[in-house]
Residue, then its C-alpha position, 0 to 999 in steps of 0.5 A: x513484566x519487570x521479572x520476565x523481560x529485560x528493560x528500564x522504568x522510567x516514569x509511566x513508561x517500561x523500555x525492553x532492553x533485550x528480547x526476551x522468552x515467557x512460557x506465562x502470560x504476562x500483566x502491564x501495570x495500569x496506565x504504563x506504555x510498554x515500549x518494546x524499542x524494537x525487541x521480541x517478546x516469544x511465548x509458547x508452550x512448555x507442555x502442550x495447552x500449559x500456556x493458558x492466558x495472553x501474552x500481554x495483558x492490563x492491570x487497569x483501565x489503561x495500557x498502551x504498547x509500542x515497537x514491540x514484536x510478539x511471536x508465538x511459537x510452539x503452542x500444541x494442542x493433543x488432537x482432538x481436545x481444546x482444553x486452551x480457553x484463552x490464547x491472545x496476543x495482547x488483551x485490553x481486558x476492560x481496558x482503552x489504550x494504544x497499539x503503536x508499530x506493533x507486530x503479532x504473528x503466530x498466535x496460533x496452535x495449528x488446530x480446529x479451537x476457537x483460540x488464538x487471536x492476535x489483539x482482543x479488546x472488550x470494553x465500554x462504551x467509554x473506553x477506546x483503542x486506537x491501532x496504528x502501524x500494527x501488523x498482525x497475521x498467522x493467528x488460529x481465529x482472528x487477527x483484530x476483534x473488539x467489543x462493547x468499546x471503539x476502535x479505530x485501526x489506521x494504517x494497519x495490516x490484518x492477516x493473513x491467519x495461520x493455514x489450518x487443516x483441515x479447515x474447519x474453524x472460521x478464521x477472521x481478520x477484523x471483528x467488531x463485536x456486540x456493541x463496539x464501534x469505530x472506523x478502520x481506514x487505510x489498512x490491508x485486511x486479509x481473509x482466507x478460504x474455506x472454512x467449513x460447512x458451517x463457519x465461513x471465513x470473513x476478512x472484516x466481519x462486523x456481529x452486532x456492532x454499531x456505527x462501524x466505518x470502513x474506508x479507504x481499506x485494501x480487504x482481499x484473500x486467497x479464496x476469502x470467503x466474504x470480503x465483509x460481513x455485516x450480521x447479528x443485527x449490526x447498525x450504521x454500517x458505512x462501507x465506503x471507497x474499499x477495495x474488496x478483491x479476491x485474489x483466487x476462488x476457494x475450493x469449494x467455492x460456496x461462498x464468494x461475496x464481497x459484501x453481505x448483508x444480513x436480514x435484520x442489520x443495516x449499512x450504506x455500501x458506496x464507492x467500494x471497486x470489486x473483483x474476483x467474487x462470486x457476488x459483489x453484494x448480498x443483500x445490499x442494493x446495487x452501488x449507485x454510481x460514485x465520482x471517485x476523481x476528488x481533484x483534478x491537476x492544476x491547468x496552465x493558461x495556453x497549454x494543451x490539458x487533458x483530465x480524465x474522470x474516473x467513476x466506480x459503482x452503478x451499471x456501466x457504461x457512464x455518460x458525463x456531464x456539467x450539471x452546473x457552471x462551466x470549465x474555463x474557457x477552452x476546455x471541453x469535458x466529453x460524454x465519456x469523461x475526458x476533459x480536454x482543450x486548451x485553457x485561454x484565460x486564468x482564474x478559478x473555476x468551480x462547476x458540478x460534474x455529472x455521471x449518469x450510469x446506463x440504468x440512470x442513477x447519477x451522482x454529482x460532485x462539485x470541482x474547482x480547476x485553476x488555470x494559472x500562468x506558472x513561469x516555471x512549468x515543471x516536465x518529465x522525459x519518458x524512456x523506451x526500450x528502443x532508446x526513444x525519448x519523449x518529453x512533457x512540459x518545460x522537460x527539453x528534448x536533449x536527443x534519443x538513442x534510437x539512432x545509435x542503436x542500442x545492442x541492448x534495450x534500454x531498461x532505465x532513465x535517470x535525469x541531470x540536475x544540472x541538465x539532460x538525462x542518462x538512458x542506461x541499458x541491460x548489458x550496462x551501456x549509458x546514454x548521456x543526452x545533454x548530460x555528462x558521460x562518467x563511463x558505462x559497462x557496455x562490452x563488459x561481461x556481467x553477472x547479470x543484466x542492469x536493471x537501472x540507474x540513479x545519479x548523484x544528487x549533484x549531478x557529478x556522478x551516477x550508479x548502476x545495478x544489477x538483478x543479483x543485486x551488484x551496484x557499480x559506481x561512476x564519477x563521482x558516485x562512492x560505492x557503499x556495498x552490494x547484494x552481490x553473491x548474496x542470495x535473494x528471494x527476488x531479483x533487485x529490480x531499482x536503486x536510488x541515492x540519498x539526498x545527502x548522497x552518502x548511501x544509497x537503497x537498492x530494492x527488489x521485486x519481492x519489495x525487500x529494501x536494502x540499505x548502504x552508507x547512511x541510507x535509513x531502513x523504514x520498512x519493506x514489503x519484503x516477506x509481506x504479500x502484495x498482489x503484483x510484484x514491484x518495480x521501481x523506488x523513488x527517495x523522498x527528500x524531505x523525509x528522508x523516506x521512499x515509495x515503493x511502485x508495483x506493476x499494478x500502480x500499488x504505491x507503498x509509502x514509508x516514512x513519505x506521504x502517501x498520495x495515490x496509487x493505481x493499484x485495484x484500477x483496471x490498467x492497459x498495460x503494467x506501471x513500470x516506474x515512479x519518479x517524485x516531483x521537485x519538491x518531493x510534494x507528489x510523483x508520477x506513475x508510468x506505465x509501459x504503453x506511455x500512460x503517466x497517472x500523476x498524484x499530489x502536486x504533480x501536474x499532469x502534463x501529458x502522456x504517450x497513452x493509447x498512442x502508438x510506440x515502436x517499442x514500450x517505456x520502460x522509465x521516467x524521469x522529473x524536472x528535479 
């Protein structure tokens, strides 16, 4: 390793100091962690099939890698031959150990060869490999594989492989093979289409493995073949709480199912959501009903409260029930799951929830519900394009700008600290309710329209940008930069300030995240899919990190703690902000027609859903 790349030992640990090029495999002594501190190690051929091997591989039992990218570039094949045995990105050969934030792409040699995997582990039973933060796609054969040994992959994303035509080579992106075991939980696990008439591609295919778990998981593709195959006589299968989607049919579309189930292995399949397959199972019984609302928002004694439950699985439509005990007093759950009323007296409550399915199989989950008295009850505002505004719990009502008219709709809101909010429009004008004025750009010619605003955290000053990117500074606010006459892939879509107010990050639709001032990178959705496009952020204070909202609820977490999303349910109208609660503990999702889905200690205080609007929310803003 020492002879190929830059870097410096110290202890058990090799630290590249620079990126560096190998046309050889490359071997980490036994026991060392190799730390890529953010450099690229690039391999490739220097004769077509002369790089026969893995670019990382172990001396020992043990080798651990973090921070690291590697890239494959250049790898040939002459047409028609497969003289390549091996092409790995890393390989624990008879070896445990850890994959941390790390990258592998283009393990590939663009051809119909069974090569070119991204991470390959085969091991004992004693043996593990854990994979956390690690992003692998556009290998030849498949993305993540272990056998014989465990691996647990976390927080991950597999695929998508590499195109290859034509395509006539299974491509896969998490494989469990002969005898491995272990659980992958929220990770993002791409298939791809057609691949063949005798080799179908899986997103995650488990082939003679034992005790597999899959939950939590996003397992989804262009024209994926099957979501999850469990063949080759695989034992103890759970696959539970996924979403197994299929963003678009396969041409031909011969296969389609999101989970199949082979004579000969067994699985228990619960409380996954599906959509866009030919098949949802094959093989596998019917999905009983399963209560997927695990807790519900906290009540305030004398204030109005609404939950609504949330099922999946079994055949709709659903009737609910109390099985056991009883709601606090005043409140009432309806057949088809909303529980409403007005809680009269506090303490806390456990009762059994029922759903029974129109075929009759229910489930049953236990729930607690306290009802407190809280003498600062936290609120929100909802903004419409009209100027209305619309308010919830202790958020106090400081005006609107429907009677003023707007020459342009209001396309954002921010809230004060030290009181009120800001409504800003696209031609640039601001509304200060409550709130006070630093200027606007109303009446000014832009480059582009505003897309939003953020205000200072003391509340002395705001900024507001633009969908090329443009940031303009009132008050006290400092500009720090902009993207500007700097070419985009997506329009920028929201900004939002540091806590420390000395930076801030402007995000765009694509989900690319751009920095200013002291305002810390820790990761995007730029150059990565996502299956709708986003559309708002919101800063974590605590971490210093930020969420990132999609039009479909999908909410991407970096360096903040993840809460929930709305991404995979079925939607009445597209989400168009989130904004976190004063403590940063939790965060409100908004949709256009007014629905607000509230996740972590983020109380659920109402919303303006399946009322009726003179024009649709365009934002929130919290108490906070």
């Amino acid at each position: 390793m020492e002879t190929a790349c830059s870097g410096s030992l110290s202890g058990s640990a090799f630290t590249l100091t620079a990126d560096c090029d190998t046309t050889v495999p490359l071997t980490i002594p036994d026991g060392v962690t190799l730390n890529g501190a953010g450099f690229t190690i690039t391999a490739h051929d220097v004769t077509p099939a002369s790089f026969d091997g893995s670019v990382l591989s172990n001396a020992g039992t043990s080798m651990n890698v973090e921070d690291l990218t590697i890239m494959g570039t250049g790898f040939t094949m002459p047409p028609g031959v497969c003289s390549r045995t091996t092409l790995n990105g890393i390989f624990f050969n008879g070896a445990g150990g850890s994959v941390t934030n790390v990258t592998v792409t283009g393990i590939t040699e663009n051809s119909n060869c069974q090569v070119g995997r991204a991470i390959v582990a085969t091991g004992t039973a004693g043996q593990t490999l854990t994979i956390t933060g690690t992003t692998v796609s556009d290998y030849n054969k498949n993305g993540i594989q272990a056998s014989g040994m465990t691996m647990n992959v976390s927080g991950s994303t597999i695929g998508p492989p590499a195109s290859l035509a034509p395509r006539t080579t299974g491509q896969n992106g998490l494989v469990y093979l002969d005898g491995a075991t272990g659980t992958t939980s929220g990770s993002a696990i791409y298939g791809n289409g057609y691949g063949g008439v005798a080799s179908a591609n899986v997103a995650a295919l488990l082939y003679g493995a034992t005790n597999v778990t899959l939950t939590g998981d996003t397992i989804a593709g262009d024209g994926t073949d099957i979501g999850v195959a469990v063949a080759s006589n695989s034992t103890g299968a759970i696959v539970d709480r996924n979403q197994i989607g299929r963003t678009a049919p396969d041409l031909p579309d011969t296969y389609g199912i999101g989970v199949e189930l082979d004579p000969g292995s067994t699985a228990t399949v619960s409380c996954n959501t599906f959509s866009g397959w030919k098949t949802d199972l094959s093989g596998v019984p019917p999905q009983p009903p399963c209560i997927t609302t695990t807790e519900l928002p906290p009540a305030e004694l004398n204030t109005p409260y609404e939950a609504t439950l949330e099922a999946v699985g079994g055949t709709p439509p659903y009737t609910w029930s109390i099985g056991s005990g009883s709601l606090p007093p005043g409140l009432s759950l309806s057949s088809d799951g909303t529980i409403t009323g007005t809680p009269t007296a506090t303490g806390t409550f456990t009762f059994s929830l029922e759903v029974v399915d129109s075929l009759g199989a229910s489930a049953q989950l236990t729930q607690t519900l306290e009802v407190t008295v809280e003498t600062n009850v936290p609120g929100y505002w909802l903004g419409a394009a009209d100027g209305g505004v619309f308010t919830f719990g202790s958020a106090t009502f400081h005006g609107s700008a429907v009677g003023l008219h707007p020459v342009a709709p209001v396309v954002g809101m921010a809230a004060s600290p030290t009181g009120g909010y800001w409504l800003v429009a696209s031609d640039g004008g601001v509304f200060s309710l409550g709130a006070p004025f630093f200027g606007s750009l109303a009446g000014q010619a832009l480059a582009a329209p505003i897309v939003g605003m953020s205000p200072t955290p003391e509340g002395d000053g705001y900024y507001l940008v633009g969908a090329d990117g443009s940031v303009f500074a009132f008050g006290a606010a400092v500009f720090r930069g902009s993207m500007q006459g700097v070419p985009l892939n997506a329009p920028v879509v929201g900004i939002a300030v540091t806590a420390d107010n000395q930076g801030y990050y402007l995000v765009a639709a694509d989900g690319g995240v751009f920095t200013f001032g002291d305002a810390r990178f820790q990761g995007s959705m730029g150059a990565q899919r996502i299956n709708q496009s986003v559309v708002g952020m919101s800063v974590d204070a605590s971490t210093s990190g930020y969420w990132l909202v999609a039009r479909d609820g999908g909410v991407f977490a970096f360096d903040s703690p993840f809460f929930g999303s709305t991404g995979g349910l079925r939607l009445n109208a597209p989400v168009v902000g989130l904004s976190s609660n004063e403590s940063d503990s939790g965060y409100y999702l908004v949709a256009s027609d007014g629905g607000v889905f509230s996740y972590g200690s983020a109380p659920f205080l109402g919303s303006m859903g399946g009322k009726h609007l003179n024009a649709a929310v365009v934002g929130s803003a919290a108490i906070g």
